[in-house]
N, C-alpha and C positions, 0 to 999 in steps of 0.2 A: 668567469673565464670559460670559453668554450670547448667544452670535452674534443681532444685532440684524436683526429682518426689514425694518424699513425705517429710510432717516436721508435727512436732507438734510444738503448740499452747500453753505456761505455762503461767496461769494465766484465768480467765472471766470475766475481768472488759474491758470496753470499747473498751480499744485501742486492746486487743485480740482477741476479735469479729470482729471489722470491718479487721483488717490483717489476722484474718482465713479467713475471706469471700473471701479479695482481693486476699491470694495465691489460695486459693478452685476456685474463676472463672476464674484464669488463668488458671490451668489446674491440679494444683496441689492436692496431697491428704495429707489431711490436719487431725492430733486429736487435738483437744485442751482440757485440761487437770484442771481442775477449783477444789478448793480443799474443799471450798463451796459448801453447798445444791443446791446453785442456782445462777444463773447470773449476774455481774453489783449489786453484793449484801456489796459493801464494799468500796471503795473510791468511787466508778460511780454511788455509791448512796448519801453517806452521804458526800454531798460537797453543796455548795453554788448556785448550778447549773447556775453558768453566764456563757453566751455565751461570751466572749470577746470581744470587739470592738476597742481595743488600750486605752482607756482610763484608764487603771489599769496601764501602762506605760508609763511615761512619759518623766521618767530618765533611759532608755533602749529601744533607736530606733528599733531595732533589733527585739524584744518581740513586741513593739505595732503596726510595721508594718505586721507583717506578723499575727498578730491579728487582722488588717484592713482585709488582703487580704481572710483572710480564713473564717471570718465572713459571709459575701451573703451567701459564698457557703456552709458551715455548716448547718445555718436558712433554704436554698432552697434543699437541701436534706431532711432532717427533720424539714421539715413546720409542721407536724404532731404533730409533739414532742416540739415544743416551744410554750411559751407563752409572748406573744407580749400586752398581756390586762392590761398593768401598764408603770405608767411614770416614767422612769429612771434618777435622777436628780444625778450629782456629784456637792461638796461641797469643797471648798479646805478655811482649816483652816487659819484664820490671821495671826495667832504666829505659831512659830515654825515647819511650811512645808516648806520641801525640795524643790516642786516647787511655784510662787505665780500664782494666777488666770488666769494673762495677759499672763505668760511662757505657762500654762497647754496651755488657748484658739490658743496660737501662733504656740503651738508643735502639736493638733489636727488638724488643720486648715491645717499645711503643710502637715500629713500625708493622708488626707481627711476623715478624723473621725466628723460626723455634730456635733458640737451641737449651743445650742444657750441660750443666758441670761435669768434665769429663770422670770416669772411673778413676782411684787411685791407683790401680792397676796401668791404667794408659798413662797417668801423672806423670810415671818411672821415665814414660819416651822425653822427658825433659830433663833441665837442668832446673830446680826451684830457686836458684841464684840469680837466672837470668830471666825467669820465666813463671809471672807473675797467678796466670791461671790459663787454664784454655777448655773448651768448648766444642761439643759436638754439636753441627752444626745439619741442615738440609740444604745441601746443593750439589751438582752433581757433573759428570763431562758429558760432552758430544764425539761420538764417533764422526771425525773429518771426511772418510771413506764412505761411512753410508750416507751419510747425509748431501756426500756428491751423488752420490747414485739415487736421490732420493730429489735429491730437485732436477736431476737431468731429466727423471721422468718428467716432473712435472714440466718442465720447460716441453716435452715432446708435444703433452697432453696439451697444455694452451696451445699450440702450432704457436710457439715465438722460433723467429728464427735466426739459429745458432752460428757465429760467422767465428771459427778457432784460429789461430795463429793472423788473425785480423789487426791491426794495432792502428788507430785513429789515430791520424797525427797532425788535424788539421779541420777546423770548423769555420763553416762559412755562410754569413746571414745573408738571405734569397730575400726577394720580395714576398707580401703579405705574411709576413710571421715567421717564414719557414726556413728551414736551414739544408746545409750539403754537409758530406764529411770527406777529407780527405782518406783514406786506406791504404797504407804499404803503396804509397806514393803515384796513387791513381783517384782520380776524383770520382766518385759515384755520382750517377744522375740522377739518383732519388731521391726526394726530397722529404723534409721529417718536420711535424708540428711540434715535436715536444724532443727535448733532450736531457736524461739523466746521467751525469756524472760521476758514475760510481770508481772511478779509477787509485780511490785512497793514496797511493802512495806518488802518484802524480797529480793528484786532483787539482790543484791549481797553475798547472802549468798550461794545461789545454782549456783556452778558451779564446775569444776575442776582444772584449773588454775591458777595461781596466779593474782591478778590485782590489779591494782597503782589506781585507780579511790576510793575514797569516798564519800559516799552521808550523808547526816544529813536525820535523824529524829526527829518527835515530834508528841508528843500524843496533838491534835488538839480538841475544844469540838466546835461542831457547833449547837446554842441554836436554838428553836422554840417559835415564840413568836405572841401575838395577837395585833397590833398596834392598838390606839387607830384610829375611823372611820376615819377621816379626811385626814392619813396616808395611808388608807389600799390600795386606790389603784396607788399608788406608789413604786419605790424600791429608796433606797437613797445609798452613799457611800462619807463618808469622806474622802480627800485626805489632805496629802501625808506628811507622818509622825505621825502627831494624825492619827488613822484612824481607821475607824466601818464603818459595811455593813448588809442594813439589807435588803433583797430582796424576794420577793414574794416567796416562796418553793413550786412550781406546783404541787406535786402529792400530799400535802398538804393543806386545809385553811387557814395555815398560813403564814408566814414570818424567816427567815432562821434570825441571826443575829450574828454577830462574832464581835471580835476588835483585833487588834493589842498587846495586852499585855496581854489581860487575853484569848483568845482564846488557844492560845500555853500555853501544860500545861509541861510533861515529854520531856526532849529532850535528843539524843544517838546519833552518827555515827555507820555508819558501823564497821568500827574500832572495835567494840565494840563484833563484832557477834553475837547478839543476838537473837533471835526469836520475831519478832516482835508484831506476833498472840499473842504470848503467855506475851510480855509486856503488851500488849493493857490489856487482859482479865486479868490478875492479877492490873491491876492500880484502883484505889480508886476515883471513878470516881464523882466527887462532883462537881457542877456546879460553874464557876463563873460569872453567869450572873449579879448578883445583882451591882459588881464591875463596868464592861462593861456599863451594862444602865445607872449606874450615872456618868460615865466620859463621855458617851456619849449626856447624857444630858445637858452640858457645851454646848454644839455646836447645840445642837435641843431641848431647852425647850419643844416642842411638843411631845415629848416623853414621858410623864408623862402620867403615863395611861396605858404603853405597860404591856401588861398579860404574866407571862412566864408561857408556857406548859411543855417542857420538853426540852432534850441536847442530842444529838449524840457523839460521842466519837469516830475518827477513827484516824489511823497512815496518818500521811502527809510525802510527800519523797520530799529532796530538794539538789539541789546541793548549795553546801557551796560556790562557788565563786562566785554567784546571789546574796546573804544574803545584801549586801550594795548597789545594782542597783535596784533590784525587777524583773528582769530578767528570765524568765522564757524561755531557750531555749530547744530543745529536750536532750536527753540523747542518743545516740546509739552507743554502743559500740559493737564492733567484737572484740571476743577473740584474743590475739597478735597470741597464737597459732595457734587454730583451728575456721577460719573465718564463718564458718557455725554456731557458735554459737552467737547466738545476745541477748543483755539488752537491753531492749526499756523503757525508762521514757519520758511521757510528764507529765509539769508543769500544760496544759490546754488541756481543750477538743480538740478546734480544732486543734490543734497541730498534731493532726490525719494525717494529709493531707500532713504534709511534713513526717512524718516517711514514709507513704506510699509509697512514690514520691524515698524516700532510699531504700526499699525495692523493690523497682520495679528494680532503677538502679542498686543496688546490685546482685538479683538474678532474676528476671523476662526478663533482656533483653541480 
């Protein structure tokens, strides 16, 4: 396929940024198109900001290795933007997880994910009724903040160029290959070889073809909270079936905290069509923290104490055949028709690094 001289960029969250940069310094001229005031202002913000390290997988080899592999090299790119000042412990529940303690350390161990048995001293932050053994682990967060501030350069530095409160509402296939885009309901005359999809929470709504692919959504509330001291400079994660996560949130003082049944609030597929933007800001967005921290509390009496500040509310995009593994592999789809047009989903940050790795083999070489 022929290296594309020019494409635009749909979407400004994360994976948009760093794939405008990679086609812009290969040679490519690049718009990306964000429909947003501002950058990284909408999943690449309101998320749980963990770095992965495979231990969120442990029933999907696939997901936790290649969540080893890309870990250094995520953290050693953006040293800047992480924060490494807290001890990462995982927890895996007595009753009713999917893996037990000995599976988790055996399934880490062979992938070379460290960890190691925690202190009996930090034991005490449990309950040993509910809570079989848990582990210190190496993984770590991203500051959301710098890491806008940290690809905006580089978007300067490639000269891709930045179109804010732009919202693509409309694609249309031109002769020889090429496509137009609609914008805030005026047609542009410029015309694009190549089109990346990065819109996650719309991603199948904008296009022109037909396609067989479904994704699930769900209206996700991720809470802020002030752990009691003894907590604070720690990040914890229950595993695997019960399970709560409450991790240090960097550009924050606080602590990010979610769970497994009251975090997911409204849930739709694509199927469905809908405007996602526009589910989110009509939903009735009422917290259920107070739920969350007393089932959470089963498994960490040391939580007694924790202050809620407030709750974020964003769309989460999923592919439905993960829902029963935990699986998070990338999404990239080429239109059957017209190959020039790409959907790009990742599950996780670093997930970056192999869409890249497609994007290069697809059209850069």
């Amino acid at each position: 396929m022929a290296k594309p001289k020019n494409a635009i960029v749909i979407g400004g969250g994360f994976y948009a940024c760093y794939l405008a940069c990679e086609l812009a310094m290969s040679g490519v001229e690049v718009d990306l198109y964000e429909r947003e005031p501002e950058l990284m202002a909408r999943a690449s913000y309101l998320n749980q900001a963990r770095v992965h390290g495979g231990y969120h997988y442990p029933r999907h080899t696939p997901t936790a290795l290649r969540s080893r592999v890309n870990y250094p090299r995520f953290v050693g790119e953006f040293s800047d933007c992480i924060n490494k000042e807290f001890q990462h412990i995982y927890a895996i529940a007595r009753h009713n997880s999917k893996v037990s303690s000995k599976q988790f350390h055996h399934f880490m161990t062979k992938i070379g994910s460290p960890l190691e048995k925690i202190s009996k001293e930090h034991m005490k932050f449990f309950d040993p009724s509910t809570v079989e053994e848990a582990f210190y682990v190496e993984e770590c967060a991203f500051d959301s903040m710098k890491l806008r501030a940290t690809m905006t350069e580089r978007l300067a530095h490639a000269e891709v160029n930045v179109y804010l409160g732009a919202a693509v509402e409309k694609i249309t296939e031109e002769p020889r290959d090429q496509f137009s885009v609609t914008v805030n309901g005026g047609r542009s005359n410029k015309k694009y070889d190549l089109i990346l999809n990065c819109t996650y929470a719309d991603l199948l709504n904008l296009h022109f073809a037909k396609r067989p692919s479904v994704l699930e959504y769900e209206i996700a509330e991720l809470a802020l909270v002030e752990l009691p001291p003894p907590l604070q400079k720690f990040g914890f994660t229950l595993m695997c079936g019960p399970f709560f996560s409450t991790l240090p949130y960097p550009s924050t003082p606080y602590h990010s905290f979610s769970h497994v049944r009251y975090t997911p609030h409204l849930r739709w597929t694509s199927v469905d069509r809908v405007d996602s933007t526009k589910v989110l800001a009509e939903y009735n967005k009422q917290t259920r923290f107070e739920y969350m921290i007393r089932d959470a509390q089963k498994y960490m009496p040391s939580l007694i104490g924790t202050r809620y500040v407030k709750s974020f509310f964003e769309v989460k995009t999923l592919l439905p055949q993960n829902a029963s593994n935990d699986g998070r592999p990338i999404f990239f789809e080429m239109d059957r028709d017209q190959p020039n047009f790409v959907s790009i989903l990742g599950g996780k940050i670093d997930n970056v690094y192999d869409i890249s790795e497609r994007i290069k083999e697809e059209f850069l070489t």
